[in-house]
N, C-alpha and C positions, 0 to 999 in steps of 0.2 A: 502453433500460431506464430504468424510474423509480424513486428511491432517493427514499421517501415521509418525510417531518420520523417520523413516528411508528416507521417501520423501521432512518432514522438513529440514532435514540436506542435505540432496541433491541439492537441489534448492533455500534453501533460501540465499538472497544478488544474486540472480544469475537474471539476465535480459535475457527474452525470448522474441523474435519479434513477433511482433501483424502484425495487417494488416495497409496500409497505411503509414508506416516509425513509427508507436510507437512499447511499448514493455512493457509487462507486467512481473510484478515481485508478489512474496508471500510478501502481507504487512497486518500486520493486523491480521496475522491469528497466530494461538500457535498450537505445536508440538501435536500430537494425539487429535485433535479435531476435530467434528464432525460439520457443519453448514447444517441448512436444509432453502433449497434455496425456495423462495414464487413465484408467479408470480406478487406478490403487492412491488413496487417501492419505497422508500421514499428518499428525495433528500433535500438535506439543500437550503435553498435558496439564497445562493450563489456559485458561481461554482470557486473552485480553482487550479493553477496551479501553478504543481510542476516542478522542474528541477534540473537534477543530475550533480554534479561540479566533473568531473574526473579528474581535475591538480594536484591532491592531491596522496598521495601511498594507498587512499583508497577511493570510490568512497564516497559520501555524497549528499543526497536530501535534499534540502530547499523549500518553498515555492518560488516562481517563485514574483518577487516585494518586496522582504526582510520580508513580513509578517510571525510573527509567529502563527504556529496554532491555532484555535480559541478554545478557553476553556469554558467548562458549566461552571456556576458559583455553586458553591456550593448548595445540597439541605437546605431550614431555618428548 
């Protein structure tokens, strides 16, 4: 998949509906890059959840339980 400078700026911060009442948004990905998608999965072994706080003048995602993201630790 290519995520074109023109489509970055178009959509991103922008929340599109999924199925089921969620809604997918551009997270993660950077302006003219190129990802080549596998049919091989990998999944961290915990599953986390996010939630967006609209009371604000701007929207903001936190982890859903006040957790902050989890960080590698450094390579020695």
């Amino acid at each position: 998949m290519h995520l074109t400078v023109t489509g970055y700026l178009a959509a991103a911060g922008t929340a599109t509906l999924g199925t089921a009442g969620t809604a997918i948004v551009i997270a993660g990905w950077a302006p003219d890059a190129t990802y080549r998608l596998t049919d091989i999965a990998e999944f961290d072994d915990v599953a986390r959840t996010w939630a967006c706080d609209t009371s604000g003048r701007r929207p903001r995602w936190t982890e859903a339980g006040g957790r902050s993201p989890r960080r590698s630790a450094p390579e020695a």
